[in-house]
C-alpha positions in Angstrom: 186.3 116.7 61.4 186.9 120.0 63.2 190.5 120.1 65.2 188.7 122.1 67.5 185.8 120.6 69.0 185.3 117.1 67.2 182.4 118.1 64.9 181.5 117.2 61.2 182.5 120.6 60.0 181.3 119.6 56.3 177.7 119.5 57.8 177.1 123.0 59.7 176.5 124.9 56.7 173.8 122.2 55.5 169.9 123.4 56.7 168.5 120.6 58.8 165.4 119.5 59.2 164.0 119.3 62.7 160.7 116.8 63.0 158.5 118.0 65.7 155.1 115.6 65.0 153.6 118.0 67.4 151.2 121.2 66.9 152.5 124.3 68.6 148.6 124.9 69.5 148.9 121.6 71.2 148.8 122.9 75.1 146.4 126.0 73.6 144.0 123.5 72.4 144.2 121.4 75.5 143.6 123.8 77.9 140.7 125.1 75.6 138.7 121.3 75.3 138.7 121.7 78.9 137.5 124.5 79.4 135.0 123.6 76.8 133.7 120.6 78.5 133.8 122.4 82.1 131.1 124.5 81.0 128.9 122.2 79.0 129.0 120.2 82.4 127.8 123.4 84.1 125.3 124.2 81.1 126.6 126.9 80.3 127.1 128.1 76.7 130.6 129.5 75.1 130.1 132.5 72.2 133.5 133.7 70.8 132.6 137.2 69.6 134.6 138.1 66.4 135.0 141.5 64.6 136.7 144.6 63.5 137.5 147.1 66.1 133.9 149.0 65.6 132.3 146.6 64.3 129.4 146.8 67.2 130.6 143.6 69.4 129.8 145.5 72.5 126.4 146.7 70.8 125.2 143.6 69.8 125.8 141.9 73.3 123.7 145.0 74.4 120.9 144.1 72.1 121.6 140.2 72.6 120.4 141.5 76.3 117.6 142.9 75.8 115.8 139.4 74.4 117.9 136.9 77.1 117.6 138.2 80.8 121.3 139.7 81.6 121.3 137.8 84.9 121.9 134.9 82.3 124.8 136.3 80.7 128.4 136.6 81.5 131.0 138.2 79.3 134.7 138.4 78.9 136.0 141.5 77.7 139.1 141.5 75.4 140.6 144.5 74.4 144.6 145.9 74.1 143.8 148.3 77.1 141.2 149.9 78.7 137.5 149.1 79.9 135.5 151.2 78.4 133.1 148.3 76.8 133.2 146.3 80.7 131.6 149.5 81.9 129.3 149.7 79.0 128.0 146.2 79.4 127.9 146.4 83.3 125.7 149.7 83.1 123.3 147.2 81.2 123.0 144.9 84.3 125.7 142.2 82.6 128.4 140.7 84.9 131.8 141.8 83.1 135.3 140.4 83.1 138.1 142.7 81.6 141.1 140.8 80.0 143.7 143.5 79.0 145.8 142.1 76.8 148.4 145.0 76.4 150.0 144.0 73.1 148.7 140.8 72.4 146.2 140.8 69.4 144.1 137.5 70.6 142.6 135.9 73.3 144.2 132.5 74.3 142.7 129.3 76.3 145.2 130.4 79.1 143.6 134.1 79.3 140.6 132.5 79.8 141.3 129.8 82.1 142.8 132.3 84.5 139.5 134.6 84.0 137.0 131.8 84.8 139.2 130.9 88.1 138.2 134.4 89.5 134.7 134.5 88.3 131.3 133.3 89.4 129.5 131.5 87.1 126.4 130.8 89.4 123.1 130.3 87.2 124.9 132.1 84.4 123.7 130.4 80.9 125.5 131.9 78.6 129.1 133.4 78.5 130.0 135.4 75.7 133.7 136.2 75.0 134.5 139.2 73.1 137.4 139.0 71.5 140.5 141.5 71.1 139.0 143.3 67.8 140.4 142.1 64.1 139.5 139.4 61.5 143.3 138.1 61.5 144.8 136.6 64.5 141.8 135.4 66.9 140.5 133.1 63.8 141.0 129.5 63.9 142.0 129.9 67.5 140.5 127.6 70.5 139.6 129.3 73.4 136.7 127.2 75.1 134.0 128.7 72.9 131.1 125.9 71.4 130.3 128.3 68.5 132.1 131.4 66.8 130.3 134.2 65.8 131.5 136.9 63.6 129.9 140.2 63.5 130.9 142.2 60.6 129.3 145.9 59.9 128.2 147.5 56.6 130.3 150.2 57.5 133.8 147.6 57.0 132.5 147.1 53.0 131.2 144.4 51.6 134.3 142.8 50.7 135.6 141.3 54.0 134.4 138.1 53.0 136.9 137.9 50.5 140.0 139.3 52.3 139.2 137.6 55.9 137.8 134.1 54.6 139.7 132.2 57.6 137.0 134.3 60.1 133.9 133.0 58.5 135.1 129.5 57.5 135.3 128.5 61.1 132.3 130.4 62.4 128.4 129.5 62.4 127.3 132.7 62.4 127.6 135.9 61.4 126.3 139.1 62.7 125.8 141.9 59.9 125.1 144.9 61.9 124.8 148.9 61.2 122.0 147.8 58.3 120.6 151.2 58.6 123.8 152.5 57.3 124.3 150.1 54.5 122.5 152.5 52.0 125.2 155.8 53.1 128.2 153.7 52.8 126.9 152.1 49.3 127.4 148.5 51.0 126.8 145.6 48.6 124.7 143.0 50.4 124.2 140.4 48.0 127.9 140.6 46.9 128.6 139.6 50.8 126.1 137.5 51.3 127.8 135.2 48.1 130.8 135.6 49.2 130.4 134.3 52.7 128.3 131.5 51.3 130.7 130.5 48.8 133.2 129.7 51.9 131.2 128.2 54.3 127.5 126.9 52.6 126.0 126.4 56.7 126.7 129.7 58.3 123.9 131.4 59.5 123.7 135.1 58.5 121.5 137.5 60.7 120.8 141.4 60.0 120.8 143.8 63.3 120.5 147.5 63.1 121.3 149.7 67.2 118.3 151.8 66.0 115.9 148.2 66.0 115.9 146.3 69.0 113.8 143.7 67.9 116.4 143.0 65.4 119.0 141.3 67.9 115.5 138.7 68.8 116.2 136.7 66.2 119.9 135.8 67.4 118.8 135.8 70.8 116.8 133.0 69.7 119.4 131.4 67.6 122.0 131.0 70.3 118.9 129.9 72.9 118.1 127.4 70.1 121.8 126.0 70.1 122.4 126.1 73.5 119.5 123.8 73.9 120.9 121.9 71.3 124.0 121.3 73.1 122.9 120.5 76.1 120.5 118.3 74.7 117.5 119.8 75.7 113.9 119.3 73.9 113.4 122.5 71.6 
């Protein structure tokens, strides 16, 4: 015993093991099912956009736009400063939250509750939250969303797949966008295209290009398709 204080000296320098039995996502995740079930309840449908700084996030909510009425959309913007993509989107008739997250490289369930208490939702059908840009600390991560989608350009290589595999694992679609660049940047499509497969066999993969606008119809239709589905609506 130590003279000093009482204590088993013989056992300071041993490592202990501490047993939580709790997950340190465990408020997170709470705050994120309800946010979840708050806006099935007002039928409205959760998209956590995923990708690469430049990936074409912004652009694709543009082009999402342009086959489902922006009256019907509502976005929250994530990014480390500025709101350069919130002006973008409202300039396309889309009601636009900014989340500046100064440092932090994610969204959290917390960021988002906060937004949703000082915005109006009012016949808004889907919201899509664009995430703080990278295909590292935003996967795996609840927020509120019913569906992650990943959009990933030719321009990032073919490879990501194989380097990122958390990002498509947990995601039902992904988003391959600037095709009419794939040919310039030598991008590998059918090496991708196994890759993502080999990691998640149900994701849906969709090709979009900025210079085609009627290639961002057909996941328009996609998301209309499972927002129906979740609300249980006859499609």
């Amino acid at each position: 015993m130590c003279d000093e204080c009482g204590c088993d000296h013989d056992n300071n320098d041993r490592p202990k093991k501490i047993e939580i039995n709790r997950s340190v996502n465990e408020a997170n995740n709470i705050i994120a099912d309800q946010i979840k079930d708050f806006l099935k309840e007002k039928e409205i449908f959760c998209i956590n956009l995923l990708g690469s700084p430049g990936s074409g996030k912004t652009t694709v909510i543009e082009g999402i736009s342009k086959h489902i009425d922006p009256k019907d959309i509502a976005v929250i913007q994530g990014d480390l400063e500025s709101d350069i993509d919130k002006i973008r989107l409202e300039e396309a008739g889309i009601y636009t939250y900014q989340i500046n997250t100064h440092s932090g490289c994610h969204l959290n369930a917390a960021m988002i509750n906060k937004a949703l208490m000082d915005m109006d939702l009012t016949k808004k059908k889907y919201l899509i939250i664009e995430n703080v840009g990278n295909l590292i600390c935003p996967a795996g991560v609840k927020i509120g969303q019913h569906m992650d989608v990943v959009v990933s350009s030719t321009t990032e290589g073919s490879d990501k797949p194989k380097k990122y595999p958390l990002i498509f694992m947990d995601s039902s679609l992904v988003i391959i966008s600037k095709t009419d660049l794939a040919g310039a940047v030598d991008f590998d499509e059918d090496r991708y295209i196994k890759d993502i497969t080999n990691i998640n066999s149900r994701i849906k993969i969709i090709k979009t290009s900025s210079k085609d606008t009627d290639s961002f119809a057909e996941p328009s239709h996609y998301l209309d398709h499972q927002r129906k589905h979740l609300l249980g609506h006859s499609h």
